[in-house]
C-alpha positions as a Markdown table, in Angstrom:
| # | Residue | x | y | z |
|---|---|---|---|---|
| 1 | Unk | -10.8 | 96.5 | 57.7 |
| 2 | Unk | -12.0 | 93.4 | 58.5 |
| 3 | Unk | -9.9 | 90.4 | 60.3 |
| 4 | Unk | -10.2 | 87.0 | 60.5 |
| 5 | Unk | -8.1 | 84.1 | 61.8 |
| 6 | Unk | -8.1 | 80.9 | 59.4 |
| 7 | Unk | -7.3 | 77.1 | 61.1 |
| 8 | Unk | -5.4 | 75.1 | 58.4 |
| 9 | Unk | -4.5 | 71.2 | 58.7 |
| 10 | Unk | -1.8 | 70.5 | 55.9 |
| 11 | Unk | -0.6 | 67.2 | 55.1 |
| 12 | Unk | 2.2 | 66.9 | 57.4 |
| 13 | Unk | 5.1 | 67.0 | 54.4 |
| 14 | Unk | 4.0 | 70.5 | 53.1 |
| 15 | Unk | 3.4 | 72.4 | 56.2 |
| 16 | Unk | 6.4 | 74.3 | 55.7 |
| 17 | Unk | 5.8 | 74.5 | 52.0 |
| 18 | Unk | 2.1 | 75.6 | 52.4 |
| 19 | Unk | 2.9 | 78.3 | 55.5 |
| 20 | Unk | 5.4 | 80.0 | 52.9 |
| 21 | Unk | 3.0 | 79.8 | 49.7 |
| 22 | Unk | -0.4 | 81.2 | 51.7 |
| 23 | Unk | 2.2 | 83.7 | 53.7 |
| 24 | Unk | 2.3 | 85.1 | 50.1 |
| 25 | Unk | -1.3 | 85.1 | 49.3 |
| 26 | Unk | -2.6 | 89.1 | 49.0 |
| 27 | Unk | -4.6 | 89.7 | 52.0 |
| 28 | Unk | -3.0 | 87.0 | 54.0 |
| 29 | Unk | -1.2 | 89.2 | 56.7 |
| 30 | Unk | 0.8 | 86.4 | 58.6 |
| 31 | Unk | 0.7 | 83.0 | 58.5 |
| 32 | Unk | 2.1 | 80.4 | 62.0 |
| 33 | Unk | 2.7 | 76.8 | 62.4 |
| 34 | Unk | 1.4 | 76.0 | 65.5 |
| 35 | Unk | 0.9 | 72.9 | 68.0 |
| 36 | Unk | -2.0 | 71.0 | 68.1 |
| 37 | Unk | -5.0 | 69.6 | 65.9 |
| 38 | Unk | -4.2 | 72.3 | 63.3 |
| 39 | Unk | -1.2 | 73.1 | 61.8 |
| 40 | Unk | -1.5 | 76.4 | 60.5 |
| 41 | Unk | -3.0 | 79.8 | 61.8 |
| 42 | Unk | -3.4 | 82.6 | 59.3 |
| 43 | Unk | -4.3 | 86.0 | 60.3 |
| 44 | Unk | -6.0 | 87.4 | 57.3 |
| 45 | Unk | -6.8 | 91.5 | 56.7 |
| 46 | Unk | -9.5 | 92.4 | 53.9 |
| 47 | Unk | -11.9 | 95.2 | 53.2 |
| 48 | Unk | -15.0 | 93.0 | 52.9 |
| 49 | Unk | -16.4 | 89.6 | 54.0 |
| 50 | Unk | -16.3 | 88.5 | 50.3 |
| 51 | Unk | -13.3 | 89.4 | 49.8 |
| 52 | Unk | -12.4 | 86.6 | 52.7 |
| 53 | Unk | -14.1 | 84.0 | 50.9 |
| 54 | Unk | -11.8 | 84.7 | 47.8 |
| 55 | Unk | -8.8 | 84.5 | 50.3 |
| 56 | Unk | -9.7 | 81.1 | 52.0 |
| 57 | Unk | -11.6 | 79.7 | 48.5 |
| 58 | Unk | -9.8 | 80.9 | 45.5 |
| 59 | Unk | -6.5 | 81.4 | 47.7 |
| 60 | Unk | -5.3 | 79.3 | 50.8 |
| 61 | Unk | -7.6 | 76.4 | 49.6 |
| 62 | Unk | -5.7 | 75.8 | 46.7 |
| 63 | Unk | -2.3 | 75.7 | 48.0 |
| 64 | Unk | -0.4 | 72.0 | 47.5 |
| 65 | Unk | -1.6 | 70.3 | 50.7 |
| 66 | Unk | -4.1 | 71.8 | 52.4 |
| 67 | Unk | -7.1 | 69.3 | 53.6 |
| 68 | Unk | -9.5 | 71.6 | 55.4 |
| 69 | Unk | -10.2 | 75.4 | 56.2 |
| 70 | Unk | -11.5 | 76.7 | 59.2 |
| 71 | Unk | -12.0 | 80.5 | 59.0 |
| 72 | Unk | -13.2 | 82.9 | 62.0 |
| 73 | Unk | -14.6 | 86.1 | 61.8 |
| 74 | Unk | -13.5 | 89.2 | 64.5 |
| 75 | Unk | -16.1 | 91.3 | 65.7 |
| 76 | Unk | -13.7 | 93.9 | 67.4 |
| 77 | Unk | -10.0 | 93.6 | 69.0 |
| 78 | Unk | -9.9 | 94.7 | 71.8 |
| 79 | Unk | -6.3 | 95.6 | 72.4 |
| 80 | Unk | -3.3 | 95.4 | 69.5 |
| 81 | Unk | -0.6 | 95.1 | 72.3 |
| 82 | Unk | -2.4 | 92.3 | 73.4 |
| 83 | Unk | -2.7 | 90.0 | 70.4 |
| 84 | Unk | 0.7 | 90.7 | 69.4 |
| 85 | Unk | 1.9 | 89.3 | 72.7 |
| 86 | Unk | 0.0 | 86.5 | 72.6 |
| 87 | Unk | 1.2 | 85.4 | 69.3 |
| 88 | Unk | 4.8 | 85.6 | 70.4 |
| 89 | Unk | 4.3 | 83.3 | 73.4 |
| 90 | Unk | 7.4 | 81.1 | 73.9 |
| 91 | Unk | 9.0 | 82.8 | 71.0 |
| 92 | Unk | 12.6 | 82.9 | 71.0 |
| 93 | Unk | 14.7 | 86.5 | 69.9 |
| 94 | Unk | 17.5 | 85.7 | 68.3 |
């Protein structure tokens, strides 16, 4: 499996709109509004690189509001535990 982490800025009217809509693309595995000079964050799970261009091409860059993609290959993870807990920083339980 491969991973990769895509940087989305979103006109700021359709973040909400966009997060739900790429959330739902196939091979999108979780999709965060975050702080900073992106807006979106979306963790994306495929079997082959190609298979990340459709994602971020035919997929996420299509979606109502996007304005530019910034997509990052893993090499390894190092520990699951670990990236879990960092994506859940500040997070509130409720």
């Amino acid at each position: 499996m491969i991973t990769a982490l895509c940087f989305i800025q979103v006109i700021p009217e359709h973040v909400n709109s966009a997060g739900e809509a790429i959330a739902k693309i196939q091979g999108v595995t979780a999709a965060y509004s975050v702080t900073g000079k992106i807006d979106l964050v979306v963790l994306i799970e495929v079997r082959t690189h190609e298979d990340i261009a459709k994602v971020v091409t035919d997929g996420i860059s299509k979606v109502k509001g996007v304005q530019s993609t910034e997509t990052h290959v893993s090499f390894r993870t190092f520990n699951n535990a670990d990236i879990e807990a960092g994506f859940s920083l500040g997070a509130e339980e409720g």
